[in-house]
C-alpha angles and dihedrals in degrees: 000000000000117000131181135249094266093045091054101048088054096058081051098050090038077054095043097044092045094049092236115185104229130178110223119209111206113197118173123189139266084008130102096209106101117179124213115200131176128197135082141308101257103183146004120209135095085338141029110243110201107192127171096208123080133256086264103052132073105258130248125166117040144161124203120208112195095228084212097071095056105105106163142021147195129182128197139178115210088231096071095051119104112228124042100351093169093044089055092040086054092049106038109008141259097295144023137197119188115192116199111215128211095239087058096264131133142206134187124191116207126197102235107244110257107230 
């Protein structure tokens, strides 16, 4: 389903605020290099940090996602899909956000399932 902007920037904060593990799934174009990442959102401004250290830790890893190239985006919950809703929840989690950039690029944000 198609969401706007606002729409997609509370499910971020609600995620960045809760602490929420997500997996980030990173797909460029014409590329067949695709990266897989795990760890929380860090930070909300002009940009989305993604760390996979705690608020307490000295942070490592990071990606940095210029807020200014999202273009699109589209949100589901595995419950409202139609085949195999439970098998998707246990594999990737409850929800998913997928931002379209203007290079090309995507990007889909999973909330991490919880064991």
């Amino acid at each position: 389903m198609n969401i706007s902007p606002d729409e997609a920037l509370d499910l971020l904060r609600k995620w960045c605020s809760e602490r929420t593990p997500i997996s980030v799934l990173l797909i460029f174009p014409d590329s067949d290099i695709a990266i897989k990442v795990s760890g929380f959102i860090s930070g909300l401004s002009d940009d989305i940090l993604i760390s996979d250290e705690s608020p307490n830790s000295p942070t490592r890893n990071q990606i940095l996602i210029p807020a200014r190239l999202t273009q699109s985006y589209d949100y589901v919950e595995s419950k409202d899909l139609p085949i195999m809703p439970q098998y998707f929840a246990a594999k990737h989690g409850s929800a998913n956000l997928r931002i379209a950039l203007t290079n090309g690029a995507s990007i889909s944000f999973f909330e991490s399932p919880t064991n």
